[in-house]
KEKE-3310 file (N, C-alpha, C; in steps of 0.2 Angstrom, whole numbers, plus 5000, padded with zeros to 4 digits):
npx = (5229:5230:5232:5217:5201:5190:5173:5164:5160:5157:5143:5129:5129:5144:5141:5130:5117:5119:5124:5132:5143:5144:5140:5123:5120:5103:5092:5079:5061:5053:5043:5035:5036:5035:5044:5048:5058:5067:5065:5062:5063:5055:5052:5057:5051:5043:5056:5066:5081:5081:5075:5063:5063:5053:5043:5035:5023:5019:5025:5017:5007:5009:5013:5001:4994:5003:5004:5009:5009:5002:5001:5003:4998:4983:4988:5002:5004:4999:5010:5018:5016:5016:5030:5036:5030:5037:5049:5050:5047:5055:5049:5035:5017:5012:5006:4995:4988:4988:4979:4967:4964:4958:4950:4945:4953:4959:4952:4953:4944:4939:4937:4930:4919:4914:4907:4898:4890:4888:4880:4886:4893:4902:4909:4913)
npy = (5110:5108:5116:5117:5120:5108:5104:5098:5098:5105:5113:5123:5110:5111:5104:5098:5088:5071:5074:5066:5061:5046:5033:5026:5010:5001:4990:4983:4984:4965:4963:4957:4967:4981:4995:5002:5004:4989:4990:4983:4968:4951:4936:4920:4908:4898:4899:4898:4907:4913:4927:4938:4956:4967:4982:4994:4995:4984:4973:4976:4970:4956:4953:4952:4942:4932:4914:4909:4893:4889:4874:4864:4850:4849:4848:4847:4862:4865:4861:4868:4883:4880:4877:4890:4900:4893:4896:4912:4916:4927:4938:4938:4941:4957:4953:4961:4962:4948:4941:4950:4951:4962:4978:4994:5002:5013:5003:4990:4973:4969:4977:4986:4978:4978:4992:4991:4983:4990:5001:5013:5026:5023:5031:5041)
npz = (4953:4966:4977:4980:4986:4995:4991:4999:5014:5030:5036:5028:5016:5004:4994:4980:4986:4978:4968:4962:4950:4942:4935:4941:4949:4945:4952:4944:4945:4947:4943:4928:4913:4921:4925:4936:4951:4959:4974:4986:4993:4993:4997:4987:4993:5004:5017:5011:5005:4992:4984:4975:4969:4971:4966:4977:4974:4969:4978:4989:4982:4981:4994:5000:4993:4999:5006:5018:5022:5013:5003:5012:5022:5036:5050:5046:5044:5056:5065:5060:5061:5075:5078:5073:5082:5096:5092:5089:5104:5108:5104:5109:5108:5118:5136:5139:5129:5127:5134:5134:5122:5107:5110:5108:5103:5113:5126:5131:5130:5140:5147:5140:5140:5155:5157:5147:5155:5166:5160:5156:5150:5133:5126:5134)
capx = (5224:5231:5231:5211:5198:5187:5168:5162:5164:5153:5135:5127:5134:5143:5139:5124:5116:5115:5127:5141:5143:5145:5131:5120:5114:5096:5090:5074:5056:5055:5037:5037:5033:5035:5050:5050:5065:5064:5065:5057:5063:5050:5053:5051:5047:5045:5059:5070:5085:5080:5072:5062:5062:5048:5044:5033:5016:5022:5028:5012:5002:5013:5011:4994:4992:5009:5000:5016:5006:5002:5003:5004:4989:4982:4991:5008:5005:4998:5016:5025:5014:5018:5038:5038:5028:5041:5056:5049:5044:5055:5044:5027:5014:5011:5002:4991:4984:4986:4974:4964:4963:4958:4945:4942:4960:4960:4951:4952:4940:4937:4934:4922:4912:4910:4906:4892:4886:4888:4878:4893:4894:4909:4914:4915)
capy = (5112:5103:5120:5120:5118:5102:5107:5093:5100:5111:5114:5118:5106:5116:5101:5097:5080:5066:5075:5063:5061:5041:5028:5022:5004:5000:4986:4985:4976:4958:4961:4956:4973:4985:5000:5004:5004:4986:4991:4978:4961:4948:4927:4916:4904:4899:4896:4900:4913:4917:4934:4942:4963:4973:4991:4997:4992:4976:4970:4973:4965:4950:4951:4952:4934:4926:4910:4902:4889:4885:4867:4860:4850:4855:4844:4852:4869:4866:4859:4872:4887:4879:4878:4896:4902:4894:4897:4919:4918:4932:4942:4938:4951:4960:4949:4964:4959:4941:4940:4952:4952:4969:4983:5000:5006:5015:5002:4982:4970:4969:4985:4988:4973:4979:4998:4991:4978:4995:5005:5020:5028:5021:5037:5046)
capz = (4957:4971:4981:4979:4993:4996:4993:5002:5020:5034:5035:5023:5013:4999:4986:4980:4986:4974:4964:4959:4940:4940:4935:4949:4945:4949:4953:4940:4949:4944:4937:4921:4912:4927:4924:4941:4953:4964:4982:4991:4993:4992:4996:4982:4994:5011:5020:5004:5004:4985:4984:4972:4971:4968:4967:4982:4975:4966:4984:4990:4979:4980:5000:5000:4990:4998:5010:5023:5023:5005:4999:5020:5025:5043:5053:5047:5045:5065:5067:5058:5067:5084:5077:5072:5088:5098:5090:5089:5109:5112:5100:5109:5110:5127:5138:5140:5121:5124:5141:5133:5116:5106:5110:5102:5102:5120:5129:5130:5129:5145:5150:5137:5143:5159:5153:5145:5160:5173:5156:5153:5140:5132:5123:5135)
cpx = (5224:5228:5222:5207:5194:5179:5163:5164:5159:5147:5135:5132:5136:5142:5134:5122:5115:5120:5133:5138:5144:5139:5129:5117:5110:5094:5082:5069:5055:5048:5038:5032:5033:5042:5052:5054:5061:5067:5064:5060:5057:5053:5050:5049:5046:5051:5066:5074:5084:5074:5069:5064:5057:5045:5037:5026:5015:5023:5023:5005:5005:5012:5004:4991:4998:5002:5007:5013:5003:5005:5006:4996:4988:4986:5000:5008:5002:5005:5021:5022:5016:5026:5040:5035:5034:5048:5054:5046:5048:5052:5039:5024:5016:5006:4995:4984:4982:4980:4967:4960:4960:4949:4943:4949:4962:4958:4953:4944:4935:4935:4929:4916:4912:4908:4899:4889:4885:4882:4881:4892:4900:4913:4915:4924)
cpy = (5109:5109:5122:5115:5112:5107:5103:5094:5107:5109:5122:5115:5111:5113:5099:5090:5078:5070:5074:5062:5052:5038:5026:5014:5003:4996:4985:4980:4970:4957:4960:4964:4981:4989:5003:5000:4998:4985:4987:4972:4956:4939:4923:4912:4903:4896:4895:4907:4917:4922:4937:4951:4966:4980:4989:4994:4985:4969:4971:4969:4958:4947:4950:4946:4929:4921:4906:4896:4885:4877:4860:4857:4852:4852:4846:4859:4871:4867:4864:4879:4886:4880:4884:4900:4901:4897:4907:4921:4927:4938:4941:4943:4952:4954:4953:4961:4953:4939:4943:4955:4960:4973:4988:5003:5007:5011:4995:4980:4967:4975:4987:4985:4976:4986:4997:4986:4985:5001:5012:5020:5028:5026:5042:5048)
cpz = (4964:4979:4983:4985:4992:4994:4997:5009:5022:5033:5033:5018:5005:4991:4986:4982:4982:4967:4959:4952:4939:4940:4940:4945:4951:4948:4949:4945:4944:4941:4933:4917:4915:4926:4931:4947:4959:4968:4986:4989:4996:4993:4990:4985:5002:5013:5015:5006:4997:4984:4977:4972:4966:4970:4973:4979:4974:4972:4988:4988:4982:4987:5001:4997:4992:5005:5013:5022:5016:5004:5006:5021:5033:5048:5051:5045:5051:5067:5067:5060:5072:5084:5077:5079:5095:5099:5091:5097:5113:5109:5100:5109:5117:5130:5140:5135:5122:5126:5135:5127:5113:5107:5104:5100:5109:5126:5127:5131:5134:5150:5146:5139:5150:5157:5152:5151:5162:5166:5157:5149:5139:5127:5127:5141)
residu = (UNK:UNK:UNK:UNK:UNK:UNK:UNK:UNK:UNK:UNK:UNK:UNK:UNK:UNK:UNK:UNK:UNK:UNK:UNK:UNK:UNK:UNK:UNK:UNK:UNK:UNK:UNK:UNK:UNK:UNK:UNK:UNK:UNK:UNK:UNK:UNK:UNK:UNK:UNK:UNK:UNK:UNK:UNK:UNK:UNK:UNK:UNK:UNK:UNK:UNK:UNK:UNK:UNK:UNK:UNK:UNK:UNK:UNK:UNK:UNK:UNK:UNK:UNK:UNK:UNK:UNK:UNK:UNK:UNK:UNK:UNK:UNK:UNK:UNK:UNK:UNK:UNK:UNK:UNK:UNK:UNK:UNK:UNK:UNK:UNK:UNK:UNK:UNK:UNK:UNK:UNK:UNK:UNK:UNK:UNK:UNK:UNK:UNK:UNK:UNK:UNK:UNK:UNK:UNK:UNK:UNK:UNK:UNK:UNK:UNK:UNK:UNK:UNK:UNK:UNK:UNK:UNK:UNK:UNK:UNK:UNK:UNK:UNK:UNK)
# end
C-alpha cells in the first residue's frame, strides 16, 4: 500500500477529528469519589509546586475555600500582601480604578458622585 494516498491532508480535513485508534490517558480528578476527567490544576499549598487536578466544578469548589493567608497572624500576611503586591507591580490595575475605585460598570465613582450632586439622571 505504499502507492496509497495520506488522508490527513487539505480542507476539509479527510479524517475524522479525534479519530486515532490509540489509548489517551486521563488524568482522573483527585476528589475522592469523582469519575470525571481532572482538568484543572489546583495548589496544595501556598507557595508549593505540588498540584492537585480537579474537574471543572471540583476546582471551583476548592477555589472558593482556598485562604493565601491561612495559618499567618496579621502582621505577616500584611508582610506577605505588601511582598506579593510588589514583586506583581507590573500587573497593577489601571490607575483609572485605582484613583477611583468602582462605579456602575460605564461610569466611576466619581462621576456618579457628581451626577447625583448636579441631580442627573444617572441612567440616562
Amino acid at each position: 500500500m505504499a502507492g496509497r494516498r495520506s488522508t490527513d491532508w487539505g480542507f476539509p480535513r479527510w479524517r475524522g477529528y479525534g479519530a486515532s485508534r490509540e489509548a489517551q490517558q486521563v488524568r482522573m480528578c483527585d476528589r475522592h469519589g469523582c469519575d470525571q476527567p481532572g482538568n484543572c490544576p489546583a495548589p496544595k499549598s501556598p507557595n508549593s509546586r505540588d498540584r492537585w487536578y480537579f474537574c471543572e466544578r471540583h476546582a471551583a469548589e476548592y477555589n472558593q475555600g482556598w485562604d493565601y493567608f491561612a495559618g499567618l497572624d496579621k502582621e505577616e500576611a500584611a508582610a506577605r500582601a505588601a511582598e506579593e503586591q510588589r514583586d506583581a507591580s507590573g500587573y497593577r490595575e489601571s490607575a483609572f480604578h485605582g484613583w477611583t475605585g468602582s462605579g456602575d460598570g460605564s461610569r466611576s465613582r466619581d462621576e456618579m458622585r457628581a451626577l447625583d450632586v448636579l441631580e442627573c439622571d444617572m441612567h440616562a
